[in-house]
C-alpha positions in Angstrom: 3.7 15.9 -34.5 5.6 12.8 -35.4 8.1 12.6 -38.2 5.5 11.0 -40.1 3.5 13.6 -40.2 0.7 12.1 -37.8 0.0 14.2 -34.7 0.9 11.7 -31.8 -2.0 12.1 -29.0 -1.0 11.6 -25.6 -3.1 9.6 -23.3 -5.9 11.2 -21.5 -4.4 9.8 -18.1 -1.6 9.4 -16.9 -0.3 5.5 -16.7 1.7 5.9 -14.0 -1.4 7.9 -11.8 -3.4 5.2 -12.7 -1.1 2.6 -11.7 -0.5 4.5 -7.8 -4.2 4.2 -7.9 -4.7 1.2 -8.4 -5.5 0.2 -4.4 -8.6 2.5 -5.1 -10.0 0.4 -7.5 -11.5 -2.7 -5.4 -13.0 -0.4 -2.9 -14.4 1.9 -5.3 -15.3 -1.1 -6.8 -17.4 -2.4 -3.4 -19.0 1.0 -2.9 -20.7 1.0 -6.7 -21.5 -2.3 -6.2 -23.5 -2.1 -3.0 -24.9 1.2 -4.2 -26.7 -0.5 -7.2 -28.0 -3.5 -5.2 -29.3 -1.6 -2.2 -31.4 0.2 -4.7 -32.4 -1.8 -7.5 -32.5 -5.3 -6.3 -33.7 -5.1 -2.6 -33.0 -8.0 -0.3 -35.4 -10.7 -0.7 -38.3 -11.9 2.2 -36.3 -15.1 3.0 -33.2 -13.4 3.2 -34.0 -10.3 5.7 -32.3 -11.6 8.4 -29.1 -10.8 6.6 -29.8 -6.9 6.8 -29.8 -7.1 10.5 -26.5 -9.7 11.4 -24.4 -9.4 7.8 -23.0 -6.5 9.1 -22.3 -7.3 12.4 -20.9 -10.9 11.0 -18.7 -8.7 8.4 -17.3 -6.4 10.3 -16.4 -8.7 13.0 -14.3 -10.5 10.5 -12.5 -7.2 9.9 -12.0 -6.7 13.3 -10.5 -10.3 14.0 -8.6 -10.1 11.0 -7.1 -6.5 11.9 -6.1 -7.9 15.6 -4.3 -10.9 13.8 -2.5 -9.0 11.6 -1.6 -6.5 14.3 -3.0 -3.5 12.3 -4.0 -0.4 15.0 -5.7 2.1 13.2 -7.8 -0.7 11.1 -8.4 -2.3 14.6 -9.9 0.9 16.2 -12.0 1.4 12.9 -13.4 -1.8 13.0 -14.0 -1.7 16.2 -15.7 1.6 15.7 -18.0 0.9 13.3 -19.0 -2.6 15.0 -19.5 -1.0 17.6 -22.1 1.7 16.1 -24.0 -1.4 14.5 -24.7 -2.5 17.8 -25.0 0.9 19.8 -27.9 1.6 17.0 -29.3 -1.5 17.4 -30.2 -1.7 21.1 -30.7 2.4 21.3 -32.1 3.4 17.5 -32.6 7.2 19.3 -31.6 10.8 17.4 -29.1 10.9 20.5 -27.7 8.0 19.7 -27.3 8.6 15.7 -25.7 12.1 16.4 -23.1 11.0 18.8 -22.0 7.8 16.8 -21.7 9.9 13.6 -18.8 12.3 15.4 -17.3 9.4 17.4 -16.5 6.6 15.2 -14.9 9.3 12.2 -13.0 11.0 15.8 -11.7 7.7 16.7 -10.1 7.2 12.9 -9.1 10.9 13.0 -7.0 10.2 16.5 -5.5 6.9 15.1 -4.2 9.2 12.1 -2.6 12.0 13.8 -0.2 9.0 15.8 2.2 6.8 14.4 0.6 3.2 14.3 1.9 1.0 16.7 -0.2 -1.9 16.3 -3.3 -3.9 17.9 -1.9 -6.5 20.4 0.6 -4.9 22.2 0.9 -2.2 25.2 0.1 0.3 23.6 -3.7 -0.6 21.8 -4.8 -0.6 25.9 -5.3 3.0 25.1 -7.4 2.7 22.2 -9.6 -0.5 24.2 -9.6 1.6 27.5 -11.1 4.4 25.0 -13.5 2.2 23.2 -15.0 1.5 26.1 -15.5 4.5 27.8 -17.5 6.0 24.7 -19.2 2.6 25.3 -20.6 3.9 28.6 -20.9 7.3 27.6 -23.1 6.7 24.7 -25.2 4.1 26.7 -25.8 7.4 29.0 -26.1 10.1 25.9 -28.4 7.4 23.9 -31.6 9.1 25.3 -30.6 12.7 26.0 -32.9 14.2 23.9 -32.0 17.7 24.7 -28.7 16.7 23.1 -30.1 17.6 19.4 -31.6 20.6 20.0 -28.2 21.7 19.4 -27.4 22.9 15.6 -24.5 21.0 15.8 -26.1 17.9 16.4 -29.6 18.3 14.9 -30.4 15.7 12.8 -30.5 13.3 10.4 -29.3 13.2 8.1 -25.5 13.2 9.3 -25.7 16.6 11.9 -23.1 19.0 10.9 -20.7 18.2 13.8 -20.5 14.8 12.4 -19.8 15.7 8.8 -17.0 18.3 9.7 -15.7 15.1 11.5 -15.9 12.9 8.5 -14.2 15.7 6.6 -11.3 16.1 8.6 -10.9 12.1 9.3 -11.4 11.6 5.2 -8.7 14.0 5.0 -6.2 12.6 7.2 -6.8 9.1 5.9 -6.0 10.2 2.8 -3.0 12.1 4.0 -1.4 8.8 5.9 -1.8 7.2 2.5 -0.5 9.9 0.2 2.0 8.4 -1.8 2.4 5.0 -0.9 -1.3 4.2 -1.6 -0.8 0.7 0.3 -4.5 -1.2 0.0 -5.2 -1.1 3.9 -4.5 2.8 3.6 -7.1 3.1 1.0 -9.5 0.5 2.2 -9.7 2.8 5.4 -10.9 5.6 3.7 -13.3 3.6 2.1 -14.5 2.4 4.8 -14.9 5.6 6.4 -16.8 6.7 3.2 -18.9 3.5 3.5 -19.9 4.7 6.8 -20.9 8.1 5.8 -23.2 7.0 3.1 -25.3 4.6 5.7 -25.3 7.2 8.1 -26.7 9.9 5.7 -29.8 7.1 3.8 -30.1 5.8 8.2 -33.7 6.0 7.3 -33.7 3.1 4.8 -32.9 0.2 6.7 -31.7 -2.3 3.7 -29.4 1.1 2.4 -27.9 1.6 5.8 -27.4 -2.1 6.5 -25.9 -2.6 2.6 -23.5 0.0 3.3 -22.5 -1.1 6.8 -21.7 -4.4 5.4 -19.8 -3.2 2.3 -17.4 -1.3 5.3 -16.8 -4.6 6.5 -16.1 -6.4 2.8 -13.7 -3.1 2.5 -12.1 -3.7 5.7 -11.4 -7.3 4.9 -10.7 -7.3 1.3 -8.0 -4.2 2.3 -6.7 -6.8 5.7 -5.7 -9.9 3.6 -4.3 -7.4 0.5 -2.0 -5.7 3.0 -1.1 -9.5 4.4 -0.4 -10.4 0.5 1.8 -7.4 0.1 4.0 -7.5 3.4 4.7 -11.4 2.1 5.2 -10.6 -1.2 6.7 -7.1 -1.1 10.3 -6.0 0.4 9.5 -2.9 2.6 13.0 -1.7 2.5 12.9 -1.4 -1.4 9.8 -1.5 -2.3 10.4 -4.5 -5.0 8.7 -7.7 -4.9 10.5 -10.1 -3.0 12.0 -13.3 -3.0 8.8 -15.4 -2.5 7.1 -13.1 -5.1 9.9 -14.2 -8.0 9.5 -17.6 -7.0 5.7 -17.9 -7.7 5.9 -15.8 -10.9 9.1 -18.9 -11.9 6.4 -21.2 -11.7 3.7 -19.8 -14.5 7.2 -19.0 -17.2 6.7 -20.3 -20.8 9.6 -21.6 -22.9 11.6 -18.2 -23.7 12.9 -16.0 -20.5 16.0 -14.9 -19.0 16.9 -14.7 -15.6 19.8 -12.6 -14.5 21.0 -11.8 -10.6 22.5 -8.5 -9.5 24.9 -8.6 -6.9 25.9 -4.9 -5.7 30.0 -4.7 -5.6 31.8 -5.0 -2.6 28.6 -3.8 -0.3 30.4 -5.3 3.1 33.2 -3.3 3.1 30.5 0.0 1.9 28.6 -0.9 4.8 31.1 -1.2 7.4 32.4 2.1 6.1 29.9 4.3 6.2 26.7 2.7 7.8 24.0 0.6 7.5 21.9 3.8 6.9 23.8 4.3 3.8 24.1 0.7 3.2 20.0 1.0 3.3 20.2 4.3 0.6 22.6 2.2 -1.5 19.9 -0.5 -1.9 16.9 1.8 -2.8 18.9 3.6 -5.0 19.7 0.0 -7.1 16.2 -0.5 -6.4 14.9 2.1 -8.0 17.3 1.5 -11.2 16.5 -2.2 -11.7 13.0 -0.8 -11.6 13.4 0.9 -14.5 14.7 -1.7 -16.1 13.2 -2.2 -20.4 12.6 -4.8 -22.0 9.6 -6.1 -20.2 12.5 -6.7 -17.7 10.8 -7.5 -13.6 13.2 -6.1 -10.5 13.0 -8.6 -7.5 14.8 -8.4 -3.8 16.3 -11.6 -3.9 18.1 -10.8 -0.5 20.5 -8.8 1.3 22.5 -6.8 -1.8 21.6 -9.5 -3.9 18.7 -8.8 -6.2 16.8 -10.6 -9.3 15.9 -9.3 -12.7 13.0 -11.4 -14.9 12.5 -11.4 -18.3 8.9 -13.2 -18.5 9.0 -13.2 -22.3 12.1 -12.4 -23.8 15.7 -14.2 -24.7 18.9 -13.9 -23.1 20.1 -12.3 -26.1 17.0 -9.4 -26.2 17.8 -9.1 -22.2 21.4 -8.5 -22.1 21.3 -4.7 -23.9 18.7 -3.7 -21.3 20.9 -5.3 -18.5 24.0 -3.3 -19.7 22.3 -0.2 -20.0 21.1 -1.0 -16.2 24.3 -1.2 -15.2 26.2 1.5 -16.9 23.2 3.7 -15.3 24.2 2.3 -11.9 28.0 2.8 -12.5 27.1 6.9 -13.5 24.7 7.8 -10.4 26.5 9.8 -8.0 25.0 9.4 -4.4 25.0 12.5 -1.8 25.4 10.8 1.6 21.7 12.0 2.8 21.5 14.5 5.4 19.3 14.9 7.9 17.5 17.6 5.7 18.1 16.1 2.5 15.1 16.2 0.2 13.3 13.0 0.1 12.2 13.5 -3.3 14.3 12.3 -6.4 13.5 15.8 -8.2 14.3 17.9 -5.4 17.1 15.7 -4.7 18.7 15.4 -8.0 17.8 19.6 -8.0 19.9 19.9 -4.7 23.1 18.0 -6.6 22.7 20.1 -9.6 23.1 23.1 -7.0 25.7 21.7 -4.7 28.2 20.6 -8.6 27.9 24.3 -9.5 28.9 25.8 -6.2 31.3 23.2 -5.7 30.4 22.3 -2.3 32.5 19.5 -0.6 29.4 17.4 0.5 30.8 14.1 0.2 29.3 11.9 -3.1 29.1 8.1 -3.5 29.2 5.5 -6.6 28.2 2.4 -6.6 28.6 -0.7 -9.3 26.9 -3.7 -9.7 28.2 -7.3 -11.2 25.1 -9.2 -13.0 24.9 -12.7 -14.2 22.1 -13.9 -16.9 21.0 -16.9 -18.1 18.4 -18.3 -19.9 16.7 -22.0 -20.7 19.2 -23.9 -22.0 19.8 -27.9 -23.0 21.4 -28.5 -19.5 18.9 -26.3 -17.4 15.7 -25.9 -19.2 13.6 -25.8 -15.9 13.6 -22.1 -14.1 14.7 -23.2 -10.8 18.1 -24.8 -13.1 18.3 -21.4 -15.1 18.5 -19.1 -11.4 21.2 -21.4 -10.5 23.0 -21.1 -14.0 22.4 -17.1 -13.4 23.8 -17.3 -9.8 27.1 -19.0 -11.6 27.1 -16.6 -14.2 27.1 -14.0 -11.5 30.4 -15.4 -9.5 32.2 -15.8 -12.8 31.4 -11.9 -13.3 32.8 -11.0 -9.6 35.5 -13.0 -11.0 36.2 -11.5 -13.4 36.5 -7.7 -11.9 33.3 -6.9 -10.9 31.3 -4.3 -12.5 30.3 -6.1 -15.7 27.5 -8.3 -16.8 28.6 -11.9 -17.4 26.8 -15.2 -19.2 
């Protein structure tokens, strides 16, 4: 209850959950939208054709695109389920249907249990060389009726084998994506899902073609929103980037501040004691600048240098959130991470808790940061002028010792 007397309600989910799930959305999104047009509004007579060639014209965008953007385990699935379009096609047996419905989720499943090393290099001749020899093998198995006489295979709808195989490839899709929840990670399990649902309505052509298709839409929509995040994004950090702060300069109204964060003295850090801490060093101001109030955007500018934007706010509402930044920086203390050191910021910050009271020696960092801000004034009104008038501000506060924010 609030000091007002009025009982404060929290919300019924949590923002942050919803934001990590945010990738979900657009394939979630595809899936409800091909479910409600594959049953109430059926292709029309002139347009039939489309239920037979959309998918294989979707999914072999997916595929092209995956190769292009040298992504393996979106390569393989694309390939997969392109391939079980066309399998069906030219053999529409029981056979057929059973063995495609444990292959192509087998094929995801293998790509998830190894690290991804890409589509265009050495080592995707495995996954081609295996491609095509489930290529021969279900050209061989496509009219083997005994085949689903087996319980395991009996079917359709999707025989049991094949739905313990969705399970366990569903499961370890979502697994490679848990918590980074990158689009392409999600958009694999929804293709996957995608596939599952033509597989189990096979028997209605336009609801197995609709869902086939909507794979490849999920396939490409994921593709080009991974290519948008690995320009826009720093991986080290996991901040927008450079090219990210320069587009959102170009859509800024009359009142913002820009400041620049420079992190103290980070040559000599990294030359003594690594790049590998020089690397924890940045995530760690990463992670602070994220936090930043005030409406306040953290960007990677580059190297040790990073950007802080202030979309709709002064210079003069933007410096008390900047010096609360910093002094936050200044009063970290950094365990050098071990090996074995938790990778978790709870469990971490639980391990220095633990280590302070038994007074173990393991050795412990600071770090400081010098900012500059600046905001649109007479002689730099434009924002190109006022990151320039920042990037002064900044040297004047190296200048002046470091460890300060400057104007």
């Amino acid at each position: 209850m609030s000091a007002s007397g009025r009982i404060a309600l929290k919300p019924a989910l949590d923002p942050e959950l919803l934001r990590a799930l945010r990738p979900a959305w657009v394939p979630a999104g595809i899936l409800a939208v091909t479910a409600v047009l594959a049953w109430l509004a059926p292709l029309p007579e002139g347009l039939v054709g489309l239920r037979r060639w959309g998918p294989y014209a979707l999914l072999g965008t997916g595929l092209l695109l995956a190769w292009w953007f040298n992504r393996g385990r979106a390569f393989v699935l694309a390939a997969s389920l392109l391939g079980a379009v066309a399998a069906f096609h030219l053999y529409p047996t029981k056979a057929m249907y059973a063995a495609l419905t444990v292959l192509v989720p087998l094929n995801l499943l293998l790509t998830m249990l190894r690290p991804e090393r890409g589509a265009r290099y050495r080592a995707a001749y495995a996954w081609v060389a295996l491609l095509a020899l489930e290529g021969f093998f279900l050209v061989w198995f496509a009219n083997q009726a005994w085949a689903i006489d087996n319980f395991l295979l009996r079917s359709p709808p999707a025989p049991l084998l094949g739905r313990l195989m969705f399970a366990a490839a569903f499961a370890a899709a979502l697994w490679r994506a848990w918590p980074e929840l990158t689009a392409l990670q999600v958009g694999i399990a929804g293709a996957l899902a995608a596939f599952f649902v033509a597989a189990e309505w096979v028997g209605a052509p336009g609801v197995y073609a609709a869902f086939m298709s909507a794979a490849g839409v999920i396939m490409i929509v994921s593709l080009l929103a991974e290519s948008h995040r690995l320009a826009f994004r720093d991986t080290l950090t996991g901040l927008p980037g450079r090219r990210a702060l320069e587009e959102r300069l170009r859509s800024l109204g009359g009142s913002f501040a820009i400041a620049m964060v420079d992190v103290d003295n980070f040559k000599k850090f990294n030359d003594a004691h690594g790049h590998d801490i020089g690397d924890q060093v940045l995530k760690l101001v990463a992670a602070r600048l994220a936090e930043v109030g005030g409406g306040g955007i953290a960007f990677r500018y580059g190297g040790e240098e990073f950007g802080v934007l202030f979309p709709d706010s002064s210079l003069e509402d933007a410096l008390p959130h900047l010096e609360a930044i910093r002094a936050s920086i200044e009063g970290y203390r950094m365990a050098v991470r071990a090996p074995d050191r938790p990778k978790s910021g709870e469990a971490g910050a639980k391990l220095r808790a633990g280590l302070e009271r038994a007074g173990s020696p393991e050795k412990q960092l600071s770090v400081t940061v010098s900012i500059g801000a600046c905001g649109p004034k007479e002689k730099a009104r434009a924002a190109a002028q006022v990151v320039k008038a920042a990037d002064e501000a900044l040297y004047r506060a190296k200048q002046g010792g470091r460890n300060r924010v400057s104007t």
